[in-house]
N, CA, C, O and CB atoms as a CASP TS submission, in Angstrom:
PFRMAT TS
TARGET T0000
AUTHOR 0000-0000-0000
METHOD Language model
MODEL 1
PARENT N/A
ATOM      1  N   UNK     1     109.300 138.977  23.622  1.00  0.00           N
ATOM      2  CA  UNK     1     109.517 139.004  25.051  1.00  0.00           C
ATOM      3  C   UNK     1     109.341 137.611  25.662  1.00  0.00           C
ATOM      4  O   UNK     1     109.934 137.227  26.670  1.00  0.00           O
ATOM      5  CB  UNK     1     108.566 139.996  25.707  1.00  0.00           C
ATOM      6  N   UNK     2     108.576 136.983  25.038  1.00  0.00           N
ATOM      7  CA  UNK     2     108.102 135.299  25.861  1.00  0.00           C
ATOM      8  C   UNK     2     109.481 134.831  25.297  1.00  0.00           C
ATOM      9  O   UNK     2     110.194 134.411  26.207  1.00  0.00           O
ATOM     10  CB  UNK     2     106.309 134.091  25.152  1.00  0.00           C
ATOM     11  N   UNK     3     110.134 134.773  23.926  1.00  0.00           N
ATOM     12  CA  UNK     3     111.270 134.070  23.682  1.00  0.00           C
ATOM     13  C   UNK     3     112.468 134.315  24.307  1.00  0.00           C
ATOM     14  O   UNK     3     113.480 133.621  24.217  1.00  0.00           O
ATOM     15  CB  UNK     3     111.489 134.122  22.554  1.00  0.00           C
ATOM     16  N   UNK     4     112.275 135.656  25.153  1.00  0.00           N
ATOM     17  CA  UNK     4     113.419 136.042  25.915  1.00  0.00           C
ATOM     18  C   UNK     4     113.081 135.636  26.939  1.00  0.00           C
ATOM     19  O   UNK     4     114.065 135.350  27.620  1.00  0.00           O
ATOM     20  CB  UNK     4     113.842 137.313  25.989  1.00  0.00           C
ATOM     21  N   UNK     5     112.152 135.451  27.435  1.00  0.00           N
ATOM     22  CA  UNK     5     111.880 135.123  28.889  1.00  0.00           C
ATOM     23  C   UNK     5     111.722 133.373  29.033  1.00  0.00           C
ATOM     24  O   UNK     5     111.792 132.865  30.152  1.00  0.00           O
ATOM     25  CB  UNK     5     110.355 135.993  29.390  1.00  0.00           C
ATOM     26  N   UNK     6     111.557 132.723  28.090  1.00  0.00           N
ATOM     27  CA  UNK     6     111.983 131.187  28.185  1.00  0.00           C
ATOM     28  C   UNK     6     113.317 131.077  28.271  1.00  0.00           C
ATOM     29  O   UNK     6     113.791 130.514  29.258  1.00  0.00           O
ATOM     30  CB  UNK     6     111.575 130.321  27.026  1.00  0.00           C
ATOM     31  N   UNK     7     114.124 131.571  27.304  1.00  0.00           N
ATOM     32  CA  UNK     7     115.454 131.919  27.382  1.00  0.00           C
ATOM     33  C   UNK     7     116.367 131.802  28.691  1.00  0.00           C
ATOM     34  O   UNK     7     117.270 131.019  28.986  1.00  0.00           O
ATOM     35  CB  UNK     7     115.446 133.154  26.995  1.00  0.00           C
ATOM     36  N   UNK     8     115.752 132.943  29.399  1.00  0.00           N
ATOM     37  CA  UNK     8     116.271 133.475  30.352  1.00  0.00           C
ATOM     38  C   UNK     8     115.774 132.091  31.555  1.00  0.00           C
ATOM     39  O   UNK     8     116.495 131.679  32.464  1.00  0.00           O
ATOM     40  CB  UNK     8     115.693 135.165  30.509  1.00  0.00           C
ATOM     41  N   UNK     9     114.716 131.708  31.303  1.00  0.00           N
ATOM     42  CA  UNK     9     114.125 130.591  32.350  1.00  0.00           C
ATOM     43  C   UNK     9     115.180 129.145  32.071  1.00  0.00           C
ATOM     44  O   UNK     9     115.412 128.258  32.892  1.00  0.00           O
ATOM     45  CB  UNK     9     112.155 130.191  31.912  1.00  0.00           C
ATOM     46  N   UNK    10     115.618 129.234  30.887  1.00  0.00           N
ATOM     47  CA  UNK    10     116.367 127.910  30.451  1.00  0.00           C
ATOM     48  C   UNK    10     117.726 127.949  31.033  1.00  0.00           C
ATOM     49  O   UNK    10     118.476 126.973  31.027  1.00  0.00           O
ATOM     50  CB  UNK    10     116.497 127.735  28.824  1.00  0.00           C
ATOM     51  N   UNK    11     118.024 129.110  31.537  1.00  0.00           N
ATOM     52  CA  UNK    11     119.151 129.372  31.632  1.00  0.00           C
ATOM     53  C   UNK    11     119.358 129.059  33.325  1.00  0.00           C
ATOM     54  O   UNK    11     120.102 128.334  33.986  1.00  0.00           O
ATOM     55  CB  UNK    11     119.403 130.790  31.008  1.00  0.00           C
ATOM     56  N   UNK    12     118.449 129.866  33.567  1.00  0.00           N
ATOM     57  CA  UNK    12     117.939 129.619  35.179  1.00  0.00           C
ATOM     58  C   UNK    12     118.269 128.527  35.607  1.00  0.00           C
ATOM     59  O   UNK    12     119.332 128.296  36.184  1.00  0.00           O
ATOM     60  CB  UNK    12     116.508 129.632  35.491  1.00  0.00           C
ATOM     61  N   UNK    13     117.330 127.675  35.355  1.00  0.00           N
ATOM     62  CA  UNK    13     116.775 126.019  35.528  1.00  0.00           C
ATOM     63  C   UNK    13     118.368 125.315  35.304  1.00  0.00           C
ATOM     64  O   UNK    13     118.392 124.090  35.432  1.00  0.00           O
ATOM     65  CB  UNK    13     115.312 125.371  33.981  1.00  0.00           C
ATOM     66  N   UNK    14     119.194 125.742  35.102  1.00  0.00           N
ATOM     67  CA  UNK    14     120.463 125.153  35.193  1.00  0.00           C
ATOM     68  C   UNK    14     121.133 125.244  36.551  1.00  0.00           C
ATOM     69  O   UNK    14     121.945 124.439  37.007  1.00  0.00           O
ATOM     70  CB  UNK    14     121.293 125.739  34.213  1.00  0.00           C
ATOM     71  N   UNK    15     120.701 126.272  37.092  1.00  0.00           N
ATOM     72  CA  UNK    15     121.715 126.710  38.502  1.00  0.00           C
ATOM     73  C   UNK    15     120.968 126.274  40.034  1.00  0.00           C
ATOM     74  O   UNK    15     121.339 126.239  41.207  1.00  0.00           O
ATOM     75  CB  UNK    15     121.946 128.713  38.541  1.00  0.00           C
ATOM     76  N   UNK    16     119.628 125.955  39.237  1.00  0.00           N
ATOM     77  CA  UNK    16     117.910 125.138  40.696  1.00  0.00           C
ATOM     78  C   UNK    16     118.512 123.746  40.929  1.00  0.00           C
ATOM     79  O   UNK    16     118.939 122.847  40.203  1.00  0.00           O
ATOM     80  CB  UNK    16     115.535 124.682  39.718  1.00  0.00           C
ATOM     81  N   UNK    17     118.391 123.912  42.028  1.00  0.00           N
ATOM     82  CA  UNK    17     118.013 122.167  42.620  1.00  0.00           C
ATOM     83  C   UNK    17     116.867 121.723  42.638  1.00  0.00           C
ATOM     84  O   UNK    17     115.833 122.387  42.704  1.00  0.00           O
ATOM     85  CB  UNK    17     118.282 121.809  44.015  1.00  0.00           C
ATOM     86  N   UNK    18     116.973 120.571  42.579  1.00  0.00           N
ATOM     87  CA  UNK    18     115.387 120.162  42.545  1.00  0.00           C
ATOM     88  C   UNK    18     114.639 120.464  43.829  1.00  0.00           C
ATOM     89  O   UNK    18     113.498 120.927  43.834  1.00  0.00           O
ATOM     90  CB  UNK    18     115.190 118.565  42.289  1.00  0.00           C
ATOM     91  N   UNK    19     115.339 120.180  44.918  1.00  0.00           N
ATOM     92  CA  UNK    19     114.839 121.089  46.393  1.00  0.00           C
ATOM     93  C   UNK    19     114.634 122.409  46.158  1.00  0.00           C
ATOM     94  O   UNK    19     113.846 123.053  46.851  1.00  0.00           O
ATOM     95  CB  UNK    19     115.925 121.136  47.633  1.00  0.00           C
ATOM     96  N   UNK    20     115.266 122.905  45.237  1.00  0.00           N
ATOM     97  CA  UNK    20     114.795 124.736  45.250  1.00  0.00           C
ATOM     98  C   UNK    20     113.515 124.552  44.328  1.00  0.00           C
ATOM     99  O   UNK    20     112.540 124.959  44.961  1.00  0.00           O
ATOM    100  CB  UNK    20     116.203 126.138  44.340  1.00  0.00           C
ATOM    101  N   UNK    21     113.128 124.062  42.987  1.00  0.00           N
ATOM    102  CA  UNK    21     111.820 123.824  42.673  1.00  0.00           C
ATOM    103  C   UNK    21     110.874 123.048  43.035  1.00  0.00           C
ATOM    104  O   UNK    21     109.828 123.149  42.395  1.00  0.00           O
ATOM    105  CB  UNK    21     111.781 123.657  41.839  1.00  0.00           C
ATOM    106  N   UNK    22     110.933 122.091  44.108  1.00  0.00           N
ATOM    107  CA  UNK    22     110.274 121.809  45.037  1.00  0.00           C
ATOM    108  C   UNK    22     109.522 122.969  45.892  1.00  0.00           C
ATOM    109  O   UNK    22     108.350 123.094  46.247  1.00  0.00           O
ATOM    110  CB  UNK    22     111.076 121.101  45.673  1.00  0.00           C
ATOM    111  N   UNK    23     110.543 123.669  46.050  1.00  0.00           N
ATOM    112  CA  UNK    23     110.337 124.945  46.999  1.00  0.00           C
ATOM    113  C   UNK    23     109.216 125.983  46.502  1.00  0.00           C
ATOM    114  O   UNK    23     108.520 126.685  47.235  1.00  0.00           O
ATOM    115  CB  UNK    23     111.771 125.789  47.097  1.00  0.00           C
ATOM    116  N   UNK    24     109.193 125.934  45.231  1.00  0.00           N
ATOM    117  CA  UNK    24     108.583 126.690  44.392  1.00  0.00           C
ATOM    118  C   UNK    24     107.038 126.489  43.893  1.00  0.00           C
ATOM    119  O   UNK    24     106.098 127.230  43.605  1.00  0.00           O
ATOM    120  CB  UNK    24     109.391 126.651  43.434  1.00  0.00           C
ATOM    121  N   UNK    25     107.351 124.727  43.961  1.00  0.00           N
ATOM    122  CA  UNK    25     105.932 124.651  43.425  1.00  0.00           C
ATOM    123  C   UNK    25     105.487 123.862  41.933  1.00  0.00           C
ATOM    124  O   UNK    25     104.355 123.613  41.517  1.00  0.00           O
ATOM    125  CB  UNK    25     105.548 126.128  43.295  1.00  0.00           C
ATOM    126  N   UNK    26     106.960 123.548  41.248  1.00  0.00           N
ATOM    127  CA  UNK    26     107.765 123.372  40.342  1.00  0.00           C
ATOM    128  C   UNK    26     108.152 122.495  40.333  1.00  0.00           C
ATOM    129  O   UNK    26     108.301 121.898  41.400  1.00  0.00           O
ATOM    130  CB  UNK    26     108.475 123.947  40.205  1.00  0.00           C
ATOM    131  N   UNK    27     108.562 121.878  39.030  1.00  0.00           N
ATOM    132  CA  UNK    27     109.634 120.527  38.733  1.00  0.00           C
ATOM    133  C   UNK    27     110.337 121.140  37.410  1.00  0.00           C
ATOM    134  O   UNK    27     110.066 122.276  37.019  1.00  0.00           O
ATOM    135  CB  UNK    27     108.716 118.722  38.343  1.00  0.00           C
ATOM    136  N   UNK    28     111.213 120.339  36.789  1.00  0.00           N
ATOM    137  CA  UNK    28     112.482 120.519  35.755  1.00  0.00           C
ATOM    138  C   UNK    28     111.623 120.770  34.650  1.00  0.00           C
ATOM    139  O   UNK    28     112.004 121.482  33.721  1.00  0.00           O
ATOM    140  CB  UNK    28     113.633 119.150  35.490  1.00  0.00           C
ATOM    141  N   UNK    29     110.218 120.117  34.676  1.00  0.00           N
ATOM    142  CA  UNK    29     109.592 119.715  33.641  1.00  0.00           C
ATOM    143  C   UNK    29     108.736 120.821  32.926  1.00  0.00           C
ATOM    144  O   UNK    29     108.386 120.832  31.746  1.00  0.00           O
ATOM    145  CB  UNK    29     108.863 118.633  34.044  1.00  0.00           C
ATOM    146  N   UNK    30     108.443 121.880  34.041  1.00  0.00           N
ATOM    147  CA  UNK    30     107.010 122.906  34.133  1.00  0.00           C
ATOM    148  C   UNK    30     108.022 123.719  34.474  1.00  0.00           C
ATOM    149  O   UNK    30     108.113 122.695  35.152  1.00  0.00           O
ATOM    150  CB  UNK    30     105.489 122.710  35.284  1.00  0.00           C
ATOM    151  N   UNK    31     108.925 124.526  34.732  1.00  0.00           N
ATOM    152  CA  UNK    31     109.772 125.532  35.306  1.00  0.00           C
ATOM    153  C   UNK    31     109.790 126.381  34.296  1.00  0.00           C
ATOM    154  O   UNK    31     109.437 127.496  34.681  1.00  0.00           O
ATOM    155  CB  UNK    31     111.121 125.139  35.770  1.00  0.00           C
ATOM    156  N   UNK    32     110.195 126.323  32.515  1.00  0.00           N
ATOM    157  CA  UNK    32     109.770 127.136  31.967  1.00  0.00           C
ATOM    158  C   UNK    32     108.472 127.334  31.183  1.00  0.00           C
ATOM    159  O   UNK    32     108.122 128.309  30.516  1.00  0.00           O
ATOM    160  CB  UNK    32     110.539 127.271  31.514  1.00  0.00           C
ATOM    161  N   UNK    33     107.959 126.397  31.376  1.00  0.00           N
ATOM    162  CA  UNK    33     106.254 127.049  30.748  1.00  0.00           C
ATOM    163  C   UNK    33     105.689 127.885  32.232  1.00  0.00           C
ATOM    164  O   UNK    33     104.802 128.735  32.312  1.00  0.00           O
ATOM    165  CB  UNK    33     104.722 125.287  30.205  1.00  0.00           C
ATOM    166  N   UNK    34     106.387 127.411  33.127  1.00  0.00           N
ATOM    167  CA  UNK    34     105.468 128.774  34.074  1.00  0.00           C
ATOM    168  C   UNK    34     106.123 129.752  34.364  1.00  0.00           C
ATOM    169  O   UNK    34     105.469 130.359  35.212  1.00  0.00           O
ATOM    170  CB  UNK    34     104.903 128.502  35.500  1.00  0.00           C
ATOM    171  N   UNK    35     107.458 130.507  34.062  1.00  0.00           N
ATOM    172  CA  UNK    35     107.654 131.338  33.620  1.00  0.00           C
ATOM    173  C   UNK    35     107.276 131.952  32.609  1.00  0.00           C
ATOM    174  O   UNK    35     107.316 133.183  32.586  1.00  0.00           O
ATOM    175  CB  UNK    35     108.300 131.266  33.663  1.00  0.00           C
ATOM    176  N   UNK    36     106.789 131.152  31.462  1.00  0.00           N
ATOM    177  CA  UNK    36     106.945 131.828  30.220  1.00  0.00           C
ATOM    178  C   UNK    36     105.284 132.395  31.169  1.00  0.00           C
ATOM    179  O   UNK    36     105.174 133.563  31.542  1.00  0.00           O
ATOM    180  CB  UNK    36     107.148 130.790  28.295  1.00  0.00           C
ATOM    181  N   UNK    37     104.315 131.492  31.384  1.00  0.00           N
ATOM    182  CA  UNK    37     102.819 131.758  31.437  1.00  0.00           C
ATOM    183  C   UNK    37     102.874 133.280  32.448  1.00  0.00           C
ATOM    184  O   UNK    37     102.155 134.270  32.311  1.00  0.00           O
ATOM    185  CB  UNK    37     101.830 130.203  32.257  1.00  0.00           C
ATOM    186  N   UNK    38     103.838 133.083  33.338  1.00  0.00           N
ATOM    187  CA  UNK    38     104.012 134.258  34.037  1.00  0.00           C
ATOM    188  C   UNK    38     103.938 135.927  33.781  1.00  0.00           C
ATOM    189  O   UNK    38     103.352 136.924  34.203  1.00  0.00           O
ATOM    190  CB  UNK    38     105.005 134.026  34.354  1.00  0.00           C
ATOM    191  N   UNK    39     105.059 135.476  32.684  1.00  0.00           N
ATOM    192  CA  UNK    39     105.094 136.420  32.095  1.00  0.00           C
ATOM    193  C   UNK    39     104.121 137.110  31.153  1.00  0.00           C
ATOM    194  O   UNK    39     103.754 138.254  31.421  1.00  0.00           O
ATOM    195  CB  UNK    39     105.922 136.231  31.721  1.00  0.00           C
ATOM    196  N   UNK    40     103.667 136.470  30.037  1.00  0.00           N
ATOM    197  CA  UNK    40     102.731 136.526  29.279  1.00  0.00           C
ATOM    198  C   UNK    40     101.215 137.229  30.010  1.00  0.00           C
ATOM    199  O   UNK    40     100.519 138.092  29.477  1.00  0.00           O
ATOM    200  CB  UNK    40     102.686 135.109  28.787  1.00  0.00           C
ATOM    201  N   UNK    41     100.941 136.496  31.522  1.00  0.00           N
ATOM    202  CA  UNK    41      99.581 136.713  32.145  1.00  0.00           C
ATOM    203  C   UNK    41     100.349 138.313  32.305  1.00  0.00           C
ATOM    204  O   UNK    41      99.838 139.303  31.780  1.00  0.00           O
ATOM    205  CB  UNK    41      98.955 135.565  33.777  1.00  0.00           C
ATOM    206  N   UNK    42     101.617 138.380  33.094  1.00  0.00           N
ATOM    207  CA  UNK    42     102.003 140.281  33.733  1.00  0.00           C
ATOM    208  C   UNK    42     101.562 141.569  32.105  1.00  0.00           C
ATOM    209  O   UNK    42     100.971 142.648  32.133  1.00  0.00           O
ATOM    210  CB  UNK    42     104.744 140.463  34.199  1.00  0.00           C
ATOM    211  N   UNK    43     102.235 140.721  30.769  1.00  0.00           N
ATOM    212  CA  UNK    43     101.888 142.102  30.074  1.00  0.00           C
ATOM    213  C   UNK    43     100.289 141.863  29.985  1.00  0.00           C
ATOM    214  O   UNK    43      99.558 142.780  30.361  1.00  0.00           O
ATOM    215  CB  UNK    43     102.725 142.386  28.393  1.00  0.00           C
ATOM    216  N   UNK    44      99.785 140.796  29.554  1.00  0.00           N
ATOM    217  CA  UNK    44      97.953 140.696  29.419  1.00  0.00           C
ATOM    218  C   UNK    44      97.860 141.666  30.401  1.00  0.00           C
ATOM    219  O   UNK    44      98.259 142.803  30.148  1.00  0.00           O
ATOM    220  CB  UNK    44      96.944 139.060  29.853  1.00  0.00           C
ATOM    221  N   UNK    45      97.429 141.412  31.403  1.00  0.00           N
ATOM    222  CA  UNK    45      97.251 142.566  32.403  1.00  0.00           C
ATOM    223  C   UNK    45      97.374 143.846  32.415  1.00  0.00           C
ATOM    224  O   UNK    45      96.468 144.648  32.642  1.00  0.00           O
ATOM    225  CB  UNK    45      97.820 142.457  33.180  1.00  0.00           C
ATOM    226  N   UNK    46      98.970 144.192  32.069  1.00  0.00           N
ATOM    227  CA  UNK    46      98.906 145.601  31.733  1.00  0.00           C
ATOM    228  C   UNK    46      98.711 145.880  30.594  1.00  0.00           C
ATOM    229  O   UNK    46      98.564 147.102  30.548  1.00  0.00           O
ATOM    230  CB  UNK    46      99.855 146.255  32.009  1.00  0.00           C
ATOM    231  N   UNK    47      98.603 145.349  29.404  1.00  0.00           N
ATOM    232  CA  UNK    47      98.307 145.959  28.171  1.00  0.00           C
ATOM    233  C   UNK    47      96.126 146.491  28.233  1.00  0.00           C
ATOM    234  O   UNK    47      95.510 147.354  27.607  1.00  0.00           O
ATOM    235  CB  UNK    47      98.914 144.440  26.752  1.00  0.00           C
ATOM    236  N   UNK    48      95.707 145.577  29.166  1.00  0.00           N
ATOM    237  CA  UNK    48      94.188 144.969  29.107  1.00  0.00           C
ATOM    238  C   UNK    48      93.565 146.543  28.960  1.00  0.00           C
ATOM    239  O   UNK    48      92.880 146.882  27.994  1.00  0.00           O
ATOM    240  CB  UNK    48      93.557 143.881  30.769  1.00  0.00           C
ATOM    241  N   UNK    49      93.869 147.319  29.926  1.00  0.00           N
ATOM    242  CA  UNK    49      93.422 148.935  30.173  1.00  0.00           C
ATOM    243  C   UNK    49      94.291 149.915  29.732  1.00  0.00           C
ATOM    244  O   UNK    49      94.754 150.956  30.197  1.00  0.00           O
ATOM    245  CB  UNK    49      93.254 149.314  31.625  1.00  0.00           C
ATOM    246  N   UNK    50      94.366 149.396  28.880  1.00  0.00           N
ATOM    247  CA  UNK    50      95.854 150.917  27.832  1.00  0.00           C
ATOM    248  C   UNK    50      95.011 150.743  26.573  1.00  0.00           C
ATOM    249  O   UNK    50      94.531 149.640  26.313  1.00  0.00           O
ATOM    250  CB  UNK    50      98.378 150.268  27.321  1.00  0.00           C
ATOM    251  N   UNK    51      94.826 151.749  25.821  1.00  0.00           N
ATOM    252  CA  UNK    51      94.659 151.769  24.540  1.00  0.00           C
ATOM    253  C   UNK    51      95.525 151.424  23.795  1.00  0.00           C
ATOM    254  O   UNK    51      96.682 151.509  24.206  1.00  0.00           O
ATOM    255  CB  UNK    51      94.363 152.686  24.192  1.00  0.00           C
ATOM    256  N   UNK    52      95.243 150.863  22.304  1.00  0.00           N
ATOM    257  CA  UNK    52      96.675 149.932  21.200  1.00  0.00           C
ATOM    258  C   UNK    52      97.607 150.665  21.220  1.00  0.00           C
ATOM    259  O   UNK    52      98.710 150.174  21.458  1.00  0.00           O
ATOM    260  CB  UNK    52      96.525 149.623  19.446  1.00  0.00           C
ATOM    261  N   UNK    53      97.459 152.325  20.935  1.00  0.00           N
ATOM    262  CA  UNK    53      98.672 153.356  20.539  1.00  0.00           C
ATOM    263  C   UNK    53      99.341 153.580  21.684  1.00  0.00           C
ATOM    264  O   UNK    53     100.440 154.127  21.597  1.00  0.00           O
ATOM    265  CB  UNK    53      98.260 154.783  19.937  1.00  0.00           C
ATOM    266  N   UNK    54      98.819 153.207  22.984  1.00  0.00           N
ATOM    267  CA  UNK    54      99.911 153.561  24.487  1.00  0.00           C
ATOM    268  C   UNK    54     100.605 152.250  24.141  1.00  0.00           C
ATOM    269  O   UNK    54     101.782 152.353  23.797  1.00  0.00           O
ATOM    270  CB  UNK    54      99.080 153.644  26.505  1.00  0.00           C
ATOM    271  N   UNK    55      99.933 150.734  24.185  1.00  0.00           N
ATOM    272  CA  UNK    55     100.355 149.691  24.459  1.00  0.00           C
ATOM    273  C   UNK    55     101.276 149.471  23.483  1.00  0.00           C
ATOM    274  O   UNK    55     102.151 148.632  23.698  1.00  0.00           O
ATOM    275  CB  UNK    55      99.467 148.830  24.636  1.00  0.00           C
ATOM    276  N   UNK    56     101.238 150.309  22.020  1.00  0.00           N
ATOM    277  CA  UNK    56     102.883 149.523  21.261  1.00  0.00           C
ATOM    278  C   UNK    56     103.477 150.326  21.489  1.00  0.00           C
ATOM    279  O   UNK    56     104.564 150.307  20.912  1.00  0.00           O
ATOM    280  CB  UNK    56     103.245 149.124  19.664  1.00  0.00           C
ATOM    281  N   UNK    57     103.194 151.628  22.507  1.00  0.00           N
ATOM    282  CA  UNK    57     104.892 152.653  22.413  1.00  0.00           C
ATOM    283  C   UNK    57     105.391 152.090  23.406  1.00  0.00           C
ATOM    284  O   UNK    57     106.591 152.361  23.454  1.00  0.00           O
ATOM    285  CB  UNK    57     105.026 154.549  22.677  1.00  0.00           C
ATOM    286  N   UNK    58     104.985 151.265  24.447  1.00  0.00           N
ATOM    287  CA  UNK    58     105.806 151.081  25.491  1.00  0.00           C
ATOM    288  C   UNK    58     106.239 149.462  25.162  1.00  0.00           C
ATOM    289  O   UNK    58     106.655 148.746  26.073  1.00  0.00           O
ATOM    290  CB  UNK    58     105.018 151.431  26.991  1.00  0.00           C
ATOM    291  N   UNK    59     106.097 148.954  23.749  1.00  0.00           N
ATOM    292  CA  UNK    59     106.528 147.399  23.504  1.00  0.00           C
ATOM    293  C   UNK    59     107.955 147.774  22.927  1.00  0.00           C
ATOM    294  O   UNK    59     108.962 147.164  23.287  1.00  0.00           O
ATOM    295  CB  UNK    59     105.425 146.371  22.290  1.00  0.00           C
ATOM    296  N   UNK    60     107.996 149.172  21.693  1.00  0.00           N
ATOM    297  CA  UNK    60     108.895 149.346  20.756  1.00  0.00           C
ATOM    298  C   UNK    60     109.749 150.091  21.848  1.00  0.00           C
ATOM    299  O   UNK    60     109.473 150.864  22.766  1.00  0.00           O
ATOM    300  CB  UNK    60     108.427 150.080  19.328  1.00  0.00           C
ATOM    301  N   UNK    61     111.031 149.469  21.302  1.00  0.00           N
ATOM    302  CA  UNK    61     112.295 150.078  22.229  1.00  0.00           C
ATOM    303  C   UNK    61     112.571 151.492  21.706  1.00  0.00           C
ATOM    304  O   UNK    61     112.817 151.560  20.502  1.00  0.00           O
ATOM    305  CB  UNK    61     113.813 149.126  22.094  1.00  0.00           C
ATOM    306  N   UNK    62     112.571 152.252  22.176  1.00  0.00           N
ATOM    307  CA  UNK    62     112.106 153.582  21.402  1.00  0.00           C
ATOM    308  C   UNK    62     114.217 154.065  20.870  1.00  0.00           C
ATOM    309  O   UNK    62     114.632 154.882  20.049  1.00  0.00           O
ATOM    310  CB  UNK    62     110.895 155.171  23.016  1.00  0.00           C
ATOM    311  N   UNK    63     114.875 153.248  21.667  1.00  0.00           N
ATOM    312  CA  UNK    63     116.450 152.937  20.609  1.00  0.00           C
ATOM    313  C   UNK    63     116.166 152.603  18.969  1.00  0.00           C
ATOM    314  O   UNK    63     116.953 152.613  18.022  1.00  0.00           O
ATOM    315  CB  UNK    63     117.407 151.262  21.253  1.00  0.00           C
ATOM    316  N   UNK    64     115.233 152.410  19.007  1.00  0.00           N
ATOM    317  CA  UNK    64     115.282 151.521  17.504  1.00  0.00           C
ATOM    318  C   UNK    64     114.065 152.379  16.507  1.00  0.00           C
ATOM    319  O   UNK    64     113.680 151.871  15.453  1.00  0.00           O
ATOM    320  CB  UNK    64     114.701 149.457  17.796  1.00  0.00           C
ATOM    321  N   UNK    65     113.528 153.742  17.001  1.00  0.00           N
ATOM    322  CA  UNK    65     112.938 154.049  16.022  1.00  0.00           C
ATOM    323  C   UNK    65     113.295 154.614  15.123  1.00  0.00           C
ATOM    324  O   UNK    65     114.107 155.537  15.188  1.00  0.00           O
ATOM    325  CB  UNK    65     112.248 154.431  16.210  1.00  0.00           C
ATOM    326  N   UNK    66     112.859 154.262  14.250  1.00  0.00           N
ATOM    327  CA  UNK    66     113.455 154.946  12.841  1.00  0.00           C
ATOM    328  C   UNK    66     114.611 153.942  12.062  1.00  0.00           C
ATOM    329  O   UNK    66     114.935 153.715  10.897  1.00  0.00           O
ATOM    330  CB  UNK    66     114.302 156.556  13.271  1.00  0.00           C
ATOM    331  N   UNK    67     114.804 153.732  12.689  1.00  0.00           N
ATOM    332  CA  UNK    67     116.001 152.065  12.308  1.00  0.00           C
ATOM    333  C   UNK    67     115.361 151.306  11.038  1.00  0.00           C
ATOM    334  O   UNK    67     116.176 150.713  10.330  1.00  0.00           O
ATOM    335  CB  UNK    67     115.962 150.501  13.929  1.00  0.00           C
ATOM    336  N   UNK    68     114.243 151.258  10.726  1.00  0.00           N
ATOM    337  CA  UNK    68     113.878 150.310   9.850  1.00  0.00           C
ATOM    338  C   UNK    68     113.433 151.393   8.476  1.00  0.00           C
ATOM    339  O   UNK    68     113.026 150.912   7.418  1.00  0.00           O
ATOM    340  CB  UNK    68     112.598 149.252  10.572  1.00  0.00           C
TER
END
């Protein structure tokens, strides 16, 4: 999920002005490590108060069970 979500931030950071990451809080330089950190802190959070067996059914795309 972090490799998709840098991804997706790299992709981003193509279409920002530097006035729009100005705006943000941001430069060209930090735009995807604080997405990625973003992201990473949102599942910490919700995984923190779930037990392991809630927290990997809702990681595994449940399309793909049995697939392997």
């Amino acid at each position: 999920m972090l490799a998709q979500a840098a991804s997706a931030a790299r992709k981003t950071l193509r279409y920002l002005s530097d006035r729009d990451l100005d705006d943000m809080g941001l430069s060209r330089s930090t735009f995807v490590d604080g997405v990625v950190e973003s992201v990473k802190a949102e599942i910490e959070s919700n995984v923190k108060n779930q037990p392991i067996s809630k927290s990997i059914k809702c990681v595994v795309n449940p399309n793909l069970l049995g697939a392997v």
